[in-house]
KEMI-308224 format. One record per atom (N, C-alpha, C): residue in one letter; atom name; x, y, z. Coordinates in pm, 1 decimal. Each point is the difference from the previous one (the first is absolute). Layout:
[A, CA, [X, Y, Z]]
...
//
This chain:
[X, N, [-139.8, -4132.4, 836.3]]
[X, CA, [113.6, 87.8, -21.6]]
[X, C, [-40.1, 144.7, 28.6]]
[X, N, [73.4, 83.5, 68.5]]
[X, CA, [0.4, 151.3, -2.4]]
[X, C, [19.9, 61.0, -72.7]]
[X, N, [-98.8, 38.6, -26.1]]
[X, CA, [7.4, 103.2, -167.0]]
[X, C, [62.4, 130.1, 46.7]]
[X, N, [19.8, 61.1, 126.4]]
[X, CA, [73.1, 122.5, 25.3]]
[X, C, [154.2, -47.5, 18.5]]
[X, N, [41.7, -116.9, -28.1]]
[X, CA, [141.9, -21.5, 8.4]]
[X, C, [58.8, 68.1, -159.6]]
[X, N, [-100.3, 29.1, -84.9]]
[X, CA, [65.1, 0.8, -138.8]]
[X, C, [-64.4, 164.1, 28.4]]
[X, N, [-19.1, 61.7, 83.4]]
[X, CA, [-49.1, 143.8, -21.9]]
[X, C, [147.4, 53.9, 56.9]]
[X, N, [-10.8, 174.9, -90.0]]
[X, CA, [81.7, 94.9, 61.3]]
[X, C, [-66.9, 99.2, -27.1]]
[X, N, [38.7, 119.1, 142.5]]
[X, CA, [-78.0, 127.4, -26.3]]
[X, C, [141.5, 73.4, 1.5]]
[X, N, [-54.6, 144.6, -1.3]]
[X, CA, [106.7, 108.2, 40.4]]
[X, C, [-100.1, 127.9, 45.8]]
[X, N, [94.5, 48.3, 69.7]]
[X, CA, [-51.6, 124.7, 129.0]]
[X, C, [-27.2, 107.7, -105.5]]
[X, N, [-93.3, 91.4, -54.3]]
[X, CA, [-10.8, 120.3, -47.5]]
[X, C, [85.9, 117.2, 58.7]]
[X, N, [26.0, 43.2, -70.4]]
[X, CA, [97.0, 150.1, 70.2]]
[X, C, [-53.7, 89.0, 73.8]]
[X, N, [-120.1, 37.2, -63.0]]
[X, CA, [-70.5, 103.8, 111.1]]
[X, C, [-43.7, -64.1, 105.3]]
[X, N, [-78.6, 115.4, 113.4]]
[X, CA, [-73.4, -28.1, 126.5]]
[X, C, [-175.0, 76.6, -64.6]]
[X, N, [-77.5, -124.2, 57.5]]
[X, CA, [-106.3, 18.8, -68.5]]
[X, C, [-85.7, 56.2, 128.0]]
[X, N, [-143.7, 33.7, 21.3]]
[X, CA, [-119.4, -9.7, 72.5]]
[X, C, [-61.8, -36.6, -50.0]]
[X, N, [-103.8, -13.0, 32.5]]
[X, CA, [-154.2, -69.4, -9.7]]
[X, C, [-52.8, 201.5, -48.8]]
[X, N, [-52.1, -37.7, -89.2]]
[X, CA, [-135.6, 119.1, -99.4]]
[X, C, [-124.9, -8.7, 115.5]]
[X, N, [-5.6, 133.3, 1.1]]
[X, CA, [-46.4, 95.1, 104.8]]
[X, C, [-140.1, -89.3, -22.0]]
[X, N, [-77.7, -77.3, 116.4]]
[X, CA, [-101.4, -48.7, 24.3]]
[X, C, [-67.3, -108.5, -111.9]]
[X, N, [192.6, -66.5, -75.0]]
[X, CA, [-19.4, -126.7, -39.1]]
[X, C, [187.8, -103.5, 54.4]]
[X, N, [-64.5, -11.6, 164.5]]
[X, CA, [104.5, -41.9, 5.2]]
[X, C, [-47.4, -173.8, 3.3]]
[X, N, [98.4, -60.3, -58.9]]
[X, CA, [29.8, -136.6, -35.8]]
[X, C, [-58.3, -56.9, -146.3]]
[X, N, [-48.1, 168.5, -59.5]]
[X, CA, [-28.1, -33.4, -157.3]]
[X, C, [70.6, 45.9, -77.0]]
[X, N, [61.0, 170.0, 42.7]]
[X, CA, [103.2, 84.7, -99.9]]
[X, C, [101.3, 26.6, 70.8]]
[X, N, [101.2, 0.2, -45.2]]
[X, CA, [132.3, 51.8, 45.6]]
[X, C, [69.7, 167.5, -108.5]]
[X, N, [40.7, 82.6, 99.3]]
[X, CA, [45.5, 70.1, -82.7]]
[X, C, [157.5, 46.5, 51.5]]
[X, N, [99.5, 52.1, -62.8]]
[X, CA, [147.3, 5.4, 27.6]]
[X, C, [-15.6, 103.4, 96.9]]
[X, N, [99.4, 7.8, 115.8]]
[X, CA, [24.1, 107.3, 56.9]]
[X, C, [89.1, 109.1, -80.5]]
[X, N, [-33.3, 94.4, -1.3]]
[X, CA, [118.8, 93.4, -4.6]]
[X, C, [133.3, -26.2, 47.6]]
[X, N, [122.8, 56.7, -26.1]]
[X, CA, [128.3, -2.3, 3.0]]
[X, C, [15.9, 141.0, 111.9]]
[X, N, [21.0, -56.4, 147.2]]
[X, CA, [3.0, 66.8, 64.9]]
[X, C, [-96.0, 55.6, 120.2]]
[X, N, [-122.0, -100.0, -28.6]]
[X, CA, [-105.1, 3.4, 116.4]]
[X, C, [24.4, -132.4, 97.4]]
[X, N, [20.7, 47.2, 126.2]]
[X, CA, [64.6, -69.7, 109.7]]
[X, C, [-88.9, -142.3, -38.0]]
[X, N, [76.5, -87.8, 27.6]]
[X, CA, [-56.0, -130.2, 43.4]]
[X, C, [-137.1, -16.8, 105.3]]
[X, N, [-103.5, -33.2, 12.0]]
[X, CA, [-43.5, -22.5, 102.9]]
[X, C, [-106.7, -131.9, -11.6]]
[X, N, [-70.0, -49.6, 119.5]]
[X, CA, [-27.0, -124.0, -19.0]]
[X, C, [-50.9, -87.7, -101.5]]
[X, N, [-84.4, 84.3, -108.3]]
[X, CA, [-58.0, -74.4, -66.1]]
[X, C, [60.4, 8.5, -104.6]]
[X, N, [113.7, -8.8, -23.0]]
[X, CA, [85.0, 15.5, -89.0]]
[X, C, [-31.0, -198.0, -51.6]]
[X, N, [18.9, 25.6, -184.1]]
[X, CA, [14.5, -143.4, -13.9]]
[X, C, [94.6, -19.2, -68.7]]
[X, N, [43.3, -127.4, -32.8]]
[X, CA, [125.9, -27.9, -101.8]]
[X, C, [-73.5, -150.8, -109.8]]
[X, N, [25.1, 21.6, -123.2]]
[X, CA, [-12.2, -54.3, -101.1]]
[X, C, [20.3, -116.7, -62.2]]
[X, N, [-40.6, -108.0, -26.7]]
[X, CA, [103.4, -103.2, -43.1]]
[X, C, [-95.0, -51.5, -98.3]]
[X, N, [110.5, 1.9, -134.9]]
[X, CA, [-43.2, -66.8, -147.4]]
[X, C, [71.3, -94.0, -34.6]]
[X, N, [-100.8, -92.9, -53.7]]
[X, CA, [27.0, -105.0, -29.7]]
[X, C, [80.7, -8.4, -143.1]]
[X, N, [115.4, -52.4, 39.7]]
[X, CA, [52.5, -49.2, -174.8]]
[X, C, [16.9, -122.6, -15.4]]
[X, N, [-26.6, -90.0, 13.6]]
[X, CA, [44.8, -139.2, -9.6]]
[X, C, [-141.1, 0.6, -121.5]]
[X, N, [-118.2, 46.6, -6.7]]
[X, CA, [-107.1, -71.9, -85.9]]
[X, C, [-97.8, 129.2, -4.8]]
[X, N, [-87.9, 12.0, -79.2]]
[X, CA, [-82.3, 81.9, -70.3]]
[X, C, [-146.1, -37.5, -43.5]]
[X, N, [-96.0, 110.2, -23.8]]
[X, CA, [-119.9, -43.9, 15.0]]
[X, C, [-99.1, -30.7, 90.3]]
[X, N, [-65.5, -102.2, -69.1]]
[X, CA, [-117.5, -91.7, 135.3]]
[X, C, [91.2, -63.6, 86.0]]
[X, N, [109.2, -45.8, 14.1]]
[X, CA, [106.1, -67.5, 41.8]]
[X, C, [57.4, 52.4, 94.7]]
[X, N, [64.9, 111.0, -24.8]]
[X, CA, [40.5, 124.2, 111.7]]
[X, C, [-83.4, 46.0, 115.9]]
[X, N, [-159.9, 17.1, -87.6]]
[X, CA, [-105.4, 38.5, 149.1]]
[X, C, [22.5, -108.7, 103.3]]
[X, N, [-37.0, -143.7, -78.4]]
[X, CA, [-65.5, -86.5, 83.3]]
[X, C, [140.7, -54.7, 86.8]]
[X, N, [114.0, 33.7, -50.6]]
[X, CA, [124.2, -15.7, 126.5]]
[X, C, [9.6, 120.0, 90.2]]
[X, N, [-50.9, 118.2, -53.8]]
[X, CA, [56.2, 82.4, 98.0]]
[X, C, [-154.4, 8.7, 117.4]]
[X, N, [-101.9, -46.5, -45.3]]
[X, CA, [-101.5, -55.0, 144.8]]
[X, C, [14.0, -117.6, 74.3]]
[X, N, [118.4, -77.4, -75.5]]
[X, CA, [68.3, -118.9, 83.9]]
[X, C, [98.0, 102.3, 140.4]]
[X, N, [50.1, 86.2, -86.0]]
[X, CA, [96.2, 28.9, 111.0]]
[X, C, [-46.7, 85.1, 67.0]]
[X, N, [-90.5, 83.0, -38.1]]
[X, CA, [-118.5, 75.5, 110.7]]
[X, C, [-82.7, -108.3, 114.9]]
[X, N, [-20.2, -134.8, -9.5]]
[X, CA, [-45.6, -90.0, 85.9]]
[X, C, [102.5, -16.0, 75.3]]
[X, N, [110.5, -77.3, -54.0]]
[X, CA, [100.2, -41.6, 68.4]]
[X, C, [54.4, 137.6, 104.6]]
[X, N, [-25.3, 106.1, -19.7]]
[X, CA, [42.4, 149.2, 91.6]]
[X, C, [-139.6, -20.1, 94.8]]
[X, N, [-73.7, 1.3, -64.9]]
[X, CA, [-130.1, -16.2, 127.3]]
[X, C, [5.6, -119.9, 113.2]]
[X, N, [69.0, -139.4, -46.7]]
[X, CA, [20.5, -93.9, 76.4]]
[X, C, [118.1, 37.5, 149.9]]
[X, N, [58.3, 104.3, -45.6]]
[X, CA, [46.5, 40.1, 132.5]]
[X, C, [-54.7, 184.1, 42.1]]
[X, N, [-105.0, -0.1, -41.6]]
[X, CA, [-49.3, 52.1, 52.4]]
[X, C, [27.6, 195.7, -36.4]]
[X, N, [61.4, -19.2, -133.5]]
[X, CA, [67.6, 201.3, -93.5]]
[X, C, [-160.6, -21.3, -105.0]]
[X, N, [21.5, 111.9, 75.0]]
[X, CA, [-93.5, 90.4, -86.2]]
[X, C, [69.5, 96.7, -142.1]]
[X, N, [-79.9, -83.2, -115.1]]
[X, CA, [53.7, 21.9, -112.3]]
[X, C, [-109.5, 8.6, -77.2]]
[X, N, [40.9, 51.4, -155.6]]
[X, CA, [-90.1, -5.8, -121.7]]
[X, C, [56.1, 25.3, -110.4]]
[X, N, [-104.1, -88.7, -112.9]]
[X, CA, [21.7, -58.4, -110.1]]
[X, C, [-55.1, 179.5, -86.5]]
[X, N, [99.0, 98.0, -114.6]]
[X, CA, [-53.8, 105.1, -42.1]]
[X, C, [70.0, 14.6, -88.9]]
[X, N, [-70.8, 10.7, -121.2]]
[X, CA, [10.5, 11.7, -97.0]]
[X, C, [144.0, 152.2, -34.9]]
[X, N, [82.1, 31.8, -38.7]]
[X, CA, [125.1, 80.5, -34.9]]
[X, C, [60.3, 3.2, -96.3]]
[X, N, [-56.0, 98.5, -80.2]]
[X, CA, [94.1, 8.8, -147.0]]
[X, C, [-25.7, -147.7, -83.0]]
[X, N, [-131.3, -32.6, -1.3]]
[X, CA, [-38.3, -127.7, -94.2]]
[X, C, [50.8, -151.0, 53.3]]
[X, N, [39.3, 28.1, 123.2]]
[X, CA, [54.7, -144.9, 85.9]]
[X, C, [-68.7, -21.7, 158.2]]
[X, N, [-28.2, -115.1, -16.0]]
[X, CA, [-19.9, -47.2, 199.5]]
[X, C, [95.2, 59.5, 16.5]]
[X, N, [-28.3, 83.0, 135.6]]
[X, CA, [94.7, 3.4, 55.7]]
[X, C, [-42.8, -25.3, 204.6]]
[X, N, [105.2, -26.3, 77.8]]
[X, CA, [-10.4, -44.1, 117.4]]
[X, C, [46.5, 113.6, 53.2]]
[X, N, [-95.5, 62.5, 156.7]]
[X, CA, [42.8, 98.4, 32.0]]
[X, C, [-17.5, 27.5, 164.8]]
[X, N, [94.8, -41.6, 61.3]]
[X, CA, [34.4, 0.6, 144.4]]
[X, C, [31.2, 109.7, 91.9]]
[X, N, [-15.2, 39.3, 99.2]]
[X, CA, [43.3, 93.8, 69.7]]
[X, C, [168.7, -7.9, 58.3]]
[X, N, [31.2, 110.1, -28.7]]
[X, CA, [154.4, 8.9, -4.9]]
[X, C, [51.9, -94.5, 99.5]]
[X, N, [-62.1, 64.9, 83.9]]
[X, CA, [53.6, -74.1, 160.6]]
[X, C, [-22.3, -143.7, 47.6]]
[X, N, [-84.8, -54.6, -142.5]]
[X, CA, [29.6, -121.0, -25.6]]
[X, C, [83.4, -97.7, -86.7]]
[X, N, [59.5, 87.5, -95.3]]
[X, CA, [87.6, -37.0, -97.5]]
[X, C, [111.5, -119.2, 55.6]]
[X, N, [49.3, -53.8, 86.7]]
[X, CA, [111.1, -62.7, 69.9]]
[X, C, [-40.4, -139.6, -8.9]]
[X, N, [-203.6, 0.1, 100.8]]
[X, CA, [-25.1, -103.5, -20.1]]
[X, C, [-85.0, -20.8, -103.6]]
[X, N, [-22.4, 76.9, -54.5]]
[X, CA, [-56.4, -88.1, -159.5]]
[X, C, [97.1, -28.2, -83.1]]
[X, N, [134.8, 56.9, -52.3]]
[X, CA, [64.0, -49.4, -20.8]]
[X, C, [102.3, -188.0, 60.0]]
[X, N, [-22.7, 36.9, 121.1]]
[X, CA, [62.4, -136.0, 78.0]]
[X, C, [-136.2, -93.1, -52.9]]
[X, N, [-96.7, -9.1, 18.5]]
[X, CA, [-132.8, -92.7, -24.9]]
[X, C, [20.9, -41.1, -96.5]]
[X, N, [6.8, 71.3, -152.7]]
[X, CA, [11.5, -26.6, -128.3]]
[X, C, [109.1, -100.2, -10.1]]
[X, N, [110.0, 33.9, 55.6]]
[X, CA, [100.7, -6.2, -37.1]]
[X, C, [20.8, -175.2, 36.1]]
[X, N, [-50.5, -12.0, 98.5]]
[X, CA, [-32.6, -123.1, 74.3]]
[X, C, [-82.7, -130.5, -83.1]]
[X, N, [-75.5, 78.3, -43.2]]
[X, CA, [-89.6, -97.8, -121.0]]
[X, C, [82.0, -6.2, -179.9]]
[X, N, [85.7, 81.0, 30.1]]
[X, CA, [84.7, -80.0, -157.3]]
[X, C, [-19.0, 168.1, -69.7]]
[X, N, [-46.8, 94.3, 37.4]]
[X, CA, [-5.0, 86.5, -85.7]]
[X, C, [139.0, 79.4, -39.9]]
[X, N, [8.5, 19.6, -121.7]]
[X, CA, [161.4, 90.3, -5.9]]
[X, C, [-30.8, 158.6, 45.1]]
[X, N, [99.4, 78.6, 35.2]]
[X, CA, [-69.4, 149.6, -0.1]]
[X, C, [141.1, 33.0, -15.4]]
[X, N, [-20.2, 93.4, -111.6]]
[X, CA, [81.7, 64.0, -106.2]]
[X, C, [36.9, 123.6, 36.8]]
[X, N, [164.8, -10.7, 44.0]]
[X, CA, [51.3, 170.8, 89.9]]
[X, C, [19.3, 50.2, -120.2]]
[X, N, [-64.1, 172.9, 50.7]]
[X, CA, [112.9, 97.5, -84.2]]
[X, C, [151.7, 20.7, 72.0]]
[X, N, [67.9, 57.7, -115.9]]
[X, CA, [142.8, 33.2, 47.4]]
[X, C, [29.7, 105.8, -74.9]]
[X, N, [-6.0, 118.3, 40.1]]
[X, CA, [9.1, 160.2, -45.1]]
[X, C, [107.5, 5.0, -56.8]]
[X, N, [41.3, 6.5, -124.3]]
[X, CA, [124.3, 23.2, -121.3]]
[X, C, [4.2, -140.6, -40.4]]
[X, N, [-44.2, -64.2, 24.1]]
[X, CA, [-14.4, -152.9, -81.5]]
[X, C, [-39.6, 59.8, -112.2]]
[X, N, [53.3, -92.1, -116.8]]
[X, CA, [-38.9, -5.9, -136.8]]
[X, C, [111.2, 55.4, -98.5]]
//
């Protein structure tokens, strides 16, 4: 059975980088208002599960991104795995996931 069929993440709000000469270990937020540019990353936390549980799915879905070949990483954010892709990959890591059973959880701005 696929244990990422019972996973869901959701996209973080900010745009992150990689920490100045720790990239694929720290991420830090961009500012509000510094242009986009390539190494821009985007965020994804896991809510479906927590803990030892949460790591060891969200390096499932860091493999499963490597099996086609995205460059990604598993980094720790505000006390959670978190998964962290380059923007300009966001479409197909989302389509990949999405493919293997994963849910991914939209925002909707004035929801609530």
């Amino acid at each position: 059975m696929n244990t990422l069929q019972h996973s869901v993440v959701h996209r973080l709000p900010q745009s992150y980088r990689w920490s100045a000469g720790q990239a694929g270990i720290a991420v830090e937020p961009l500012t509000l208002g510094v242009s986009q540019g390539e190494d821009d990353l985007i965020g994804l936390r896991l809510l479906s599960h927590n803990g030892a549980r949460a790591w060891e799915i969200m390096y499932r879905l860091q493999e499963t991104l490597a099996d086609i070949q995205l460059l990604c990483s598993v980094v720790e954010w505000q006390g959670d795995p978190c998964l962290f892709v380059q923007r300009n990959d966001e479409h197909a890591t989302t389509c990949r996931l999405k493919n293997f059973g994963v849910g991914i959880a939209e925002f909707f701005p004035g929801a609530g």
